[in-house]
C-alpha positions as CSV (number, residue, x, y, z in Angstrom):
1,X,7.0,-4.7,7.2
2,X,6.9,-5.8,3.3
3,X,8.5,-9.2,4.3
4,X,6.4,-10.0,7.0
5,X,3.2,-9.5,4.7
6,X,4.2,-10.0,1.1
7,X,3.3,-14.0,1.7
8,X,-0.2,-13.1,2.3
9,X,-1.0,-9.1,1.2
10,X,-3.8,-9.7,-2.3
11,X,-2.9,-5.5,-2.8
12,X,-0.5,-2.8,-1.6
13,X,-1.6,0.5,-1.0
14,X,0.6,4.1,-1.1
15,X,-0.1,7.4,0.2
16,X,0.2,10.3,-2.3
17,X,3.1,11.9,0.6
18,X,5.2,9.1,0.4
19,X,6.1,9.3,-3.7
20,X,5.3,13.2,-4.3
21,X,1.9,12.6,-5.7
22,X,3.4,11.6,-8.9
23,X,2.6,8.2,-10.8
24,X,7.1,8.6,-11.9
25,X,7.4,8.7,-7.8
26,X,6.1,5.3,-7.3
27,X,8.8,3.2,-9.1
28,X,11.2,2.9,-6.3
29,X,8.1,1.6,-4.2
30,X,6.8,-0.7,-6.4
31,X,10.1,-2.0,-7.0
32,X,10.0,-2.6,-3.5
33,X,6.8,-4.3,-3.1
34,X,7.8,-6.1,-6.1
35,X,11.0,-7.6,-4.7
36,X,9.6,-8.7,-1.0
37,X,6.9,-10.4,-3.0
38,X,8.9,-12.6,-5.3
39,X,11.5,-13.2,-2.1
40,X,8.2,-15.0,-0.4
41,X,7.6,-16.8,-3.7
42,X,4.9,-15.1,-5.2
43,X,4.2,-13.5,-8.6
44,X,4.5,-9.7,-7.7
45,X,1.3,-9.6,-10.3
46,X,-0.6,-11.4,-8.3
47,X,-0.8,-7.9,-5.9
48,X,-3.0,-5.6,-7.1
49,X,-1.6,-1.8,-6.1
50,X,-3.3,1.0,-5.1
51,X,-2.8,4.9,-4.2
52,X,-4.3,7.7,-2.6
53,X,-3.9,11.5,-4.9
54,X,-4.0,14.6,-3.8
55,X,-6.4,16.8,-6.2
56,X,-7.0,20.4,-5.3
57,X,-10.1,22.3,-6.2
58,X,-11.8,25.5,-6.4
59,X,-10.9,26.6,-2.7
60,X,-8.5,24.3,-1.7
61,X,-5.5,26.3,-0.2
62,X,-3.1,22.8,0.0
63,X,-3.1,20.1,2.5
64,X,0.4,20.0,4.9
65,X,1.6,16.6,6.8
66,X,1.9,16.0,9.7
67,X,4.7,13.3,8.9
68,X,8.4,14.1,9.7
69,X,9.3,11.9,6.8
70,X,7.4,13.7,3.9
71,X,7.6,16.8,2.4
72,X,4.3,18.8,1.5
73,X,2.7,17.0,-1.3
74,X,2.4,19.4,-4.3
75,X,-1.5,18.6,-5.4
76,X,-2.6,17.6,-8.9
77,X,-4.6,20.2,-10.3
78,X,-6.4,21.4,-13.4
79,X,-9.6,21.3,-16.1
80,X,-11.8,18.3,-15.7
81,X,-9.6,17.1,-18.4
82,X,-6.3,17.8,-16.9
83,X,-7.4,16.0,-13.8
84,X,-8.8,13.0,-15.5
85,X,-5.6,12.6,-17.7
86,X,-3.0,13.1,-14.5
87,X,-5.4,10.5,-12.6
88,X,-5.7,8.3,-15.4
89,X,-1.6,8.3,-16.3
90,X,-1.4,6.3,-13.0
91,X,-2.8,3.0,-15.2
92,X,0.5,3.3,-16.9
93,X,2.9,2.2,-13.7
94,X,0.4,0.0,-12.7
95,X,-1.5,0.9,-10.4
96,X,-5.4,-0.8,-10.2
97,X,-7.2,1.4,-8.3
98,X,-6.7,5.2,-6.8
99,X,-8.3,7.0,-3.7
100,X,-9.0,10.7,-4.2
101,X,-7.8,12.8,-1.5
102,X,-9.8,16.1,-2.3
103,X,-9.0,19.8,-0.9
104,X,-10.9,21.1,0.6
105,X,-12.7,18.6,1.8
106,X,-16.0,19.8,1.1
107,X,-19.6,18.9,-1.3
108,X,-18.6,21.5,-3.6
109,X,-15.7,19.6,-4.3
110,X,-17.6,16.1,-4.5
111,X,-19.8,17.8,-7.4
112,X,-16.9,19.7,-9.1
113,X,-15.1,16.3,-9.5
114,X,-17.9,14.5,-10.7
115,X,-17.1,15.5,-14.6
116,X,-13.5,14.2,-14.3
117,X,-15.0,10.6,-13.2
118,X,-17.6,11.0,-16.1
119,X,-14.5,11.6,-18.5
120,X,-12.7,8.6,-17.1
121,X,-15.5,6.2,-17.5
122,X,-16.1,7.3,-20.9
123,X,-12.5,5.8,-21.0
């Protein structure tokens, strides 16, 4: 599928199953995503990448797949700092832009995230 879209994909997108939830996990994908791009011509820079994370909360008793091809993902977890640092080590291989897949799934989880994304805007 990489061949067929790396001529005209502007980003590239992986779910936190497919690479263990782990920023090290993604190398062999990007690599990947790197190497269909350049075959169509293009600077692999020029595609921005992306992920979804798995962060479990107060509450959260893990998320399974449904997938055949993954196993379950083991959730980041932590202090507000904890969190922001394992979300923010995910800058360091390149990726742009991450999705936070929460468990549970709930408003208590919205607000009890909100002081990790206050401690990565402060940067």
């Amino acid at each position: 599928m990489l061949n067929f879209t790396a001529p005209h994909m502007d980003s590239w997108n992986a779910w936190h199953d497919w690479f263990g939830n782990s920023p090290d996990g993604l190398a062999d994908l990007t690599a990947a995503v790197d190497e269909a791009v350049t075959a169509a011509g293009r600077d692999p820079s020029e595609v921005e990448r992306t992920t979804t994370i798995l962060v479990q909360l107060t509450g959260g008793k893990g998320r399974g797949t449904r997938r055949e091809y993954a196993e379950p993902t083991p959730p980041i977890k932590g202090t507000s700092e904890e969190l922001a640092q394992a979300i923010d080590s995910y800058a360091d291989v390149g990726i742009s832009h991450v999705q936070l897949v929460l468990d549970p799934i709930t408003v208590g989880s919205i607000e009890e995230v909100a002081p990790v994304l206050e401690i990565l805007d402060r940067g």
